[in-house]
C-alpha positions in Angstrom: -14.1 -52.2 84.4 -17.1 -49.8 84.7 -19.8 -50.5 86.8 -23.2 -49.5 86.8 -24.2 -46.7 89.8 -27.3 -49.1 90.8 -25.4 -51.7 93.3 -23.5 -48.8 94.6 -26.1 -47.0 95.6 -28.7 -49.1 97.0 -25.3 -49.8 99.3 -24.8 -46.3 100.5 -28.9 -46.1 100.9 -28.9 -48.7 103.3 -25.2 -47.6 104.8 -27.0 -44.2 105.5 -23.8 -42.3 103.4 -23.5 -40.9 100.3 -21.4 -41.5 97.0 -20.3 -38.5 95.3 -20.6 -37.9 91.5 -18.0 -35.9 90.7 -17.8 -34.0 86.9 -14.8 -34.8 84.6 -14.1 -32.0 81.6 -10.9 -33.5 81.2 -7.9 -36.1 81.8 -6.7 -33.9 84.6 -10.0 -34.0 86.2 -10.4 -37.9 85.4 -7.0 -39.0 87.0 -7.9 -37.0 90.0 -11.1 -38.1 91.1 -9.5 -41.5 89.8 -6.6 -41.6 92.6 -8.4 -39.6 94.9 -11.3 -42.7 95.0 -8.7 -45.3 94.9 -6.4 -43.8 97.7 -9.7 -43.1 99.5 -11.4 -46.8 98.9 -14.3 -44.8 98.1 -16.9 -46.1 95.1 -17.2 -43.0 93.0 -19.1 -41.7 90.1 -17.8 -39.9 87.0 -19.9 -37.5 85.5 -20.3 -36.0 82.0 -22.8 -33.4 81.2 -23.4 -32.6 77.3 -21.3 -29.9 77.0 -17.9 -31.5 78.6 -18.7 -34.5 76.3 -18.4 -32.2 73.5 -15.4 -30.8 74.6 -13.9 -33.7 74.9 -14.5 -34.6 71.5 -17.5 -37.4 72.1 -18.6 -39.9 74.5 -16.5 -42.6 72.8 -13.2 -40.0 73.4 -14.2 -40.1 76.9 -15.4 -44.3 77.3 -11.9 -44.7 75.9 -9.8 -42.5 77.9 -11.7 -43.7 81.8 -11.8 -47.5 80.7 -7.5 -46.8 80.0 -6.9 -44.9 83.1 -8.7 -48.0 85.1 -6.3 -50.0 83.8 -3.3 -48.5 83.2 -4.0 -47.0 87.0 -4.6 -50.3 88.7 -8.1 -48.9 89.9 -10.0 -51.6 91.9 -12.9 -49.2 93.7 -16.3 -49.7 91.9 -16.7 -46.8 89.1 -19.9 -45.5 87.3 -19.0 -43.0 84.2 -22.4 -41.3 84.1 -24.5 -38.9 81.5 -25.8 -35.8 83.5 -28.4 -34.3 82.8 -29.0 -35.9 79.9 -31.5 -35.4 76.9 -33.4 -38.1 74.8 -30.9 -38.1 72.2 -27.7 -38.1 74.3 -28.8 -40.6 76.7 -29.5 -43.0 73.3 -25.9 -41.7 72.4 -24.1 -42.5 75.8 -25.7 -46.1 75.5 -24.3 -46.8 72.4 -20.8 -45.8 73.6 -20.4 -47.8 76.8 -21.1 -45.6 80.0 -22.5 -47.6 82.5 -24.9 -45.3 83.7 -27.1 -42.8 82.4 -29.4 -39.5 83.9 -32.1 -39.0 81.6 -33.5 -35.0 82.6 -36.8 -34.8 81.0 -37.8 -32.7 83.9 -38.9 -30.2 81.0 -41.4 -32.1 79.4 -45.0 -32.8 80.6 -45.3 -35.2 83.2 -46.7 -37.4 81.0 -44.0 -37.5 77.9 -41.4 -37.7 80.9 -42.8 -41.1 82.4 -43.0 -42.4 78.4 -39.3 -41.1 77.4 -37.8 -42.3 80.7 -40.0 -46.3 79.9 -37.9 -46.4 76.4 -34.8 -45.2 78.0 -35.4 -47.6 80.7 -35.8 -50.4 79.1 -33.2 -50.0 76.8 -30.3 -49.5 79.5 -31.4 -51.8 81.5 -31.1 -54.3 79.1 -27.7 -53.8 79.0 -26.9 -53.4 82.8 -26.9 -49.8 82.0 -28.2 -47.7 85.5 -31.0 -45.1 84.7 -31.5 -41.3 87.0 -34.5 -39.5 86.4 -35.7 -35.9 87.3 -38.6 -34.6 88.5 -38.8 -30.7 89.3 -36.1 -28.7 87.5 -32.5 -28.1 89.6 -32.5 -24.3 90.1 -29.4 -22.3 89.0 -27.0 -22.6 85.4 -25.9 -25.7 84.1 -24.8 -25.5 80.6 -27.4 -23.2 79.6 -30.1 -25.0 81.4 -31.6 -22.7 83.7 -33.9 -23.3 86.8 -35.5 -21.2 89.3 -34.4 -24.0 92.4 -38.6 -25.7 92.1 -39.8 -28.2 94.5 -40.7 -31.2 93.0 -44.2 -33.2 93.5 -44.4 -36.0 95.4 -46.9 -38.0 93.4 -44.9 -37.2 90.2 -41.9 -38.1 92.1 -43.8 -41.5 93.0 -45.0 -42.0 89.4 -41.4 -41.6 87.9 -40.0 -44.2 90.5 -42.7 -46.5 89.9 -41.0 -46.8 86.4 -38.3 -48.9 87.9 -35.6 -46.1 87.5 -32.1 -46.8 89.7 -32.3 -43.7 91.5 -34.5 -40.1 91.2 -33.2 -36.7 91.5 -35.9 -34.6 92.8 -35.8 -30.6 93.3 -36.0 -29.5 96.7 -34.4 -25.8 96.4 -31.0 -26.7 95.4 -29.2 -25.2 92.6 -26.5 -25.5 90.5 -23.3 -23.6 90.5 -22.9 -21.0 93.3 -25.5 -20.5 96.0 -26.7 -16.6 96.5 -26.9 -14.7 99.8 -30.7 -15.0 100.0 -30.8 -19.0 99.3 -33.7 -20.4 101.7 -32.2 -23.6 102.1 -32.9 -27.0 101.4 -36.5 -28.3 101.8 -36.4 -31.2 104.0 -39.9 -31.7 104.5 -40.6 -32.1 100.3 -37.3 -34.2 101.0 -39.2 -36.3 103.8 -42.2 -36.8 101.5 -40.4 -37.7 98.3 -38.1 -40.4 100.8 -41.4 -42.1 102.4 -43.3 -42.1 98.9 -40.4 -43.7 96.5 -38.6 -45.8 99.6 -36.5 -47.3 98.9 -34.8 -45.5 96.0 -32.1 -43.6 96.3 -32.1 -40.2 95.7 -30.0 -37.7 94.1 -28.8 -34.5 95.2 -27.7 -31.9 92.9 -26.0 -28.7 93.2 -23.9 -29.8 96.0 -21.5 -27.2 96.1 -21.8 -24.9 98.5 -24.7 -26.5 100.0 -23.4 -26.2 104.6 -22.6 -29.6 105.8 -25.1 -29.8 108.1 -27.2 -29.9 105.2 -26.0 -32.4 103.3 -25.5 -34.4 106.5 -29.4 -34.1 107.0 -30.4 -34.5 103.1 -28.3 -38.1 103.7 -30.1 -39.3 107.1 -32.9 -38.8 104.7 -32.5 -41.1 101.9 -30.1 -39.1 99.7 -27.5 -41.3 98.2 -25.9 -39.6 95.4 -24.2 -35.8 96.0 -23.5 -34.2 92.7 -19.9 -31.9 92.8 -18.7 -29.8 90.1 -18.0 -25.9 90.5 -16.4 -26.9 93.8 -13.6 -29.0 92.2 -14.0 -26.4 89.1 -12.8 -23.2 91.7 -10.1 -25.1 93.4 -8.8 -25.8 90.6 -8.6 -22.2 89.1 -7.5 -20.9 92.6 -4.8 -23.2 92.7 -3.3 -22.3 89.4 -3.8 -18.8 89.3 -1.6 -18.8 92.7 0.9 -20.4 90.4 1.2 -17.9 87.6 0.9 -15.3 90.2 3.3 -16.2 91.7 5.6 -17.0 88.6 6.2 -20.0 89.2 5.7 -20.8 85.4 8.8 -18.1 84.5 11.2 -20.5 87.0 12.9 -22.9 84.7 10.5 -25.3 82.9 7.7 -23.8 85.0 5.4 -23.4 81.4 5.6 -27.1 81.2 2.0 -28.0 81.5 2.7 -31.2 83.4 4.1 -28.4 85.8 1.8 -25.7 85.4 -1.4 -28.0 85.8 -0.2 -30.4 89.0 -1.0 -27.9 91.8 -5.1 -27.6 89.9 -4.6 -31.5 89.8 -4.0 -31.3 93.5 -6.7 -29.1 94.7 -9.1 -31.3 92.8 -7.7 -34.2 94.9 -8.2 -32.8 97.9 -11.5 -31.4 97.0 -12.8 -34.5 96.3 -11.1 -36.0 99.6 -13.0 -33.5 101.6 -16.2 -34.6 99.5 -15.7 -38.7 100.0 -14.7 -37.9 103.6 -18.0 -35.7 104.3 -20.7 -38.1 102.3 -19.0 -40.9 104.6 -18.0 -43.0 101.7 -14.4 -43.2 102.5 -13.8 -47.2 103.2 -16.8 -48.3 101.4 -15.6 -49.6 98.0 
């Protein structure tokens, strides 16, 4: 049974941890950060950006697929399955096909259209227990195709958009998405401070969390932030781990090419990436 990411949350605010939102793209990924959370008695939050929903054929493909593995699985920890980064239109879409939580991004839009897109999208969620992520400032870096330059939000936009009643804000304070370069400055703790006192107390979202030292994160989470957002991390392990494989021909030994076979050492790096994650944000134990 999905849950929204709003009870959750508000927890792990008040818990001082963090719960990880962690990207599916596809059933590998799912059962993963499925048995990872469950073995982990961790809440945990499945995420979907646009372009791993259209892989995966749609957003029904994909309610269909997490809502079996719960069962079928015997999953008892709390679990969100979550639009990222979501536009108007997919955000309507991902209503309509039963995710239980949803990040509308109209961090691109004047200030004003945001606050009025994010009231109808809102109001319609909520209405059907649906939990709603903003963003304010854009997330620097790549993710699918969206590109950032890593801006610093406002505070009093940041303020207007919580004032909305949204379940949690994702706010821009230097992070970025995908790999971090040599010259990154670092995270901004003292917009981070500010946007904390002025929208308290909401949880906050941080994304881009690969890569990001774990002092860092540890810092970002004394400060309010609730919600870590993983993806390359689990995506690299993953590739690491089965390139090892073929290298070392593993998939030329017997039924090796089998892709049950050739996929299960990925599977287990995403496992224990996600471990390391849950283990870090402190919200191993908390289901």
């Amino acid at each position: 049974m999905l849950v929204s990411a709003a009870e959750m949350l508000n927890k792990a605010k008040e818990g001082k941890y963090a719960v990880g939102q962690f990207n599916i793209n596809n059933l590998e990924w799912t059962k993963a950060i499925l048995q990872t959370a469950q073995e982990n008695n961790s809440p945990v939050i499945l995420g979907v950006s646009e372009g791993a929903g259209k892989y995966m054929t749609g957003y029904t493909t994909i309610v269909g697929m997490v809502e079996g593995m719960i069962k079928e699985m015997g999953i008892t920890v709390p679990v969100a399955l979550h639009l990222d980064h979501g536009s108007y239109e997919h955000a309507l879409k991902v209503i309509e096909a039963g995710f239980s939580s949803v990040m509308f991004d109209g961090s691109h839009y004047s200030i004003e259209e945001n606050i009025e897109k994010t009231k109808e999208i809102i109001e319609i969620a909520h209405s059907k227990g649906i939990s709603v992520e903003a963003e304010v400032g854009s997330i620097g870096g790549e993710e699918d195709g969206v590109v950032g330059g890593g801006e610093v939000a406002d505070v009093n936009e940041c303020k207007m958009i919580a004032d909305l009643g949204v379940d949690m804000l994702a706010a821009g304070i230097g992070n970025i998405h995908g790999k971090y370069p040599e010259n990154w400055a670092g995270l901004r703790f003292d917009v981070l401070e500010g946007i904390s006192n002025a929208t308290n107390p909401m949880p906050l979202v941080l994304h881009g969390g690969t890569g990001i030292p774990e002092d860092m994160i540890k810092k970002a989470i004394s400060l309010g932030v609730s919600k870590i957002n993983v993806n390359t991390e689990c995506q690299l392990s993953f590739a690491a781990a089965t390139r090892k494989y073929i290298e070392a021909g593993k998939d030329l030994e017997g039924k090796g090419f089998d892709p049950r076979k050739l996929l299960a050492p990925g599977f287990e790096a995403i496992k224990a990436t996600v471990k390391e994650k849950m283990e870090l944000f402190g919200s191993v134990n908390k289901a």
